[in-house]
C-alpha positions, 0 to 999 in steps of 0.5 A: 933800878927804879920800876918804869911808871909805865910798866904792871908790876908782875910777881913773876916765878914762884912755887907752883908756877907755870910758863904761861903767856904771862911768863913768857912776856916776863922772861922777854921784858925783864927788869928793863921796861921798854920805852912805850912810844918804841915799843909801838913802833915795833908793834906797827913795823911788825904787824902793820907794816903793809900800806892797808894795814890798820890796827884798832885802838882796842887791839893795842890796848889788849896787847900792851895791857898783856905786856903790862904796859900801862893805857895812859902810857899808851895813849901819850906815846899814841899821840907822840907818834901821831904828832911825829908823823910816824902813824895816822889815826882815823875814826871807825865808829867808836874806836880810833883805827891807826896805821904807819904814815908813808914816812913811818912805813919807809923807815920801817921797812929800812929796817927790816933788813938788819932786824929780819936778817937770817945772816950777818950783815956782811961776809967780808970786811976790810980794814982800811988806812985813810987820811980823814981829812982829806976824805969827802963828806960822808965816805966816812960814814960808813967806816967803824973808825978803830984808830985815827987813820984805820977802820973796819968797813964793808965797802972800802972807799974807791979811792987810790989814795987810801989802802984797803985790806981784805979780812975774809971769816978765817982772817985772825983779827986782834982783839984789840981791833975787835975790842974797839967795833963796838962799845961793852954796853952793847956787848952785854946787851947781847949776852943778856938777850941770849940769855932770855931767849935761851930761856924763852926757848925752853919756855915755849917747849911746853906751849908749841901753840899760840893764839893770835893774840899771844903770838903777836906779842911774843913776836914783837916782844922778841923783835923789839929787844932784838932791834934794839941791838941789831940797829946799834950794831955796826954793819959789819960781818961777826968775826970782827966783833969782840970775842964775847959778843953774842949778836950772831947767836942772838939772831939765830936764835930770834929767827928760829923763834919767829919762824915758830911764830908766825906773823898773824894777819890784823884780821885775825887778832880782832877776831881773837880779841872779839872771840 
């Protein structure tokens, strides 16, 4: 893979080294630099997403430089974003103080819930026969479709000419229903995210406290990767899923990590940074 022109080079592990921040942030990026404008709108989502929340252009440049992303970068997905409408900016004497639009802040807080979630998305699912062609527009959307006719959803249409099936957590599903949920890229997302926060754990067994400054990228480091899967995952409970998936344990492992972690208040990064 060809290194992200966006992205520090970072030497990474090596004789004598220890977990520092600079390790921590490796462990979590990889080899699989993030897009910067997505990126910041984790960093927005996570630490502004409250109406009267602003972050100063200065603060950002001290996270993403931590995170090895390069300013110039930063400055271009700064500015995409502002022409999306998905943050404003206004001036505070000789920095530029951005915040989510309301359009950006709605969309964010959409979110929230699939990415923050302590539990799966649902308990139950059912496996539903229908006839598409007849169905109305957008009952369908809902419906991970596994067959022409058949699919997984949790909300099984209302409609007496389609038969839904209940499939409680200690129904045996067959692996080749399961293998259809979802695509082997997004499998081994999971796998490979498990992975690094199994590492990460054990990393930060030997730092239990953080700055402000350190935890917010930690946290939005651990929410950016983990929203990459959690927003492509069908809405569906994780017995379904393919025997190899990962997602379940995945989001166990970055809410017990987030709780270590807790959100720090804008004010209180520019004090660290100003410190």
């Amino acid at each position: 893979m060809q290194p992200d022109a966006a992205l520090i080079p970072f030497p990474g592990p090596g004789p004598g080294w220890t977990p520092g921040i600079d390790g921590l942030v490796d462990c979590l990026l990889g080899d699989r630099p993030p897009r910067v404008w997505s990126l910041l709108v984790t960093i927005f989502g996570d630490l502004a997403r409250d109406g009267s929340a602003r972050l100063g252009g200065q603060l950002i440049n001290r996270l993403t430089d931590r995170m090895r992303l390069k300013p110039e970068a930063v400055r271009v997905a700064l500015h995409r974003l502002r022409k999306d409408s998905w943050i404003e900016s206004e001036r505070a004497g000789r920095q530029s103080l951005y915040r989510l639009t309301p359009s950006g802040r709605t969309q964010s807080r959409a979110a929230s819930p699939l990415i923050y979630a302590r539990t799966a998305p649902a308990e139950l699912a059912w496996l539903v026969l229908a006839d598409r062609t007849e169905m109305p527009e957008g009952a369908a959307s809902g419906i991970v479709w596994i067959l022409p006719h058949a699919g997984l959803t949790t909300y099984p249409p209302r409609d007496p000419g389609h038969l839904h099936l209940p499939l409680p957590a200690d129904t045996h599903v067959p692996g080749w229903i399961r293998t259809r949920v979802c695509d082997e890229n997004l499998v081994r997302m999971a796998h490979e995210f498990e992975a690094r926060l199994v590492r990460l754990d054990d990393l930060c067994g030997s730092r239990p406290r953080f700055g402000p400054i350190e935890t917010a990228m930690l946290r939005v480091l651990l929410v950016h990767g983990w929203r990459r899967i959690a927003l492509k995952a069908p809405t569906l409970p994780d017995h379904v899923f393919p025997e190899t998936w990962r997602g379940g344990s995945c989001r166990s492992r970055v809410t017990a990590l987030l709780d270590r972690l807790p959100r720090p208040h804008p004010d209180d990064l520019v004090a660290d940074i100003t410190a």
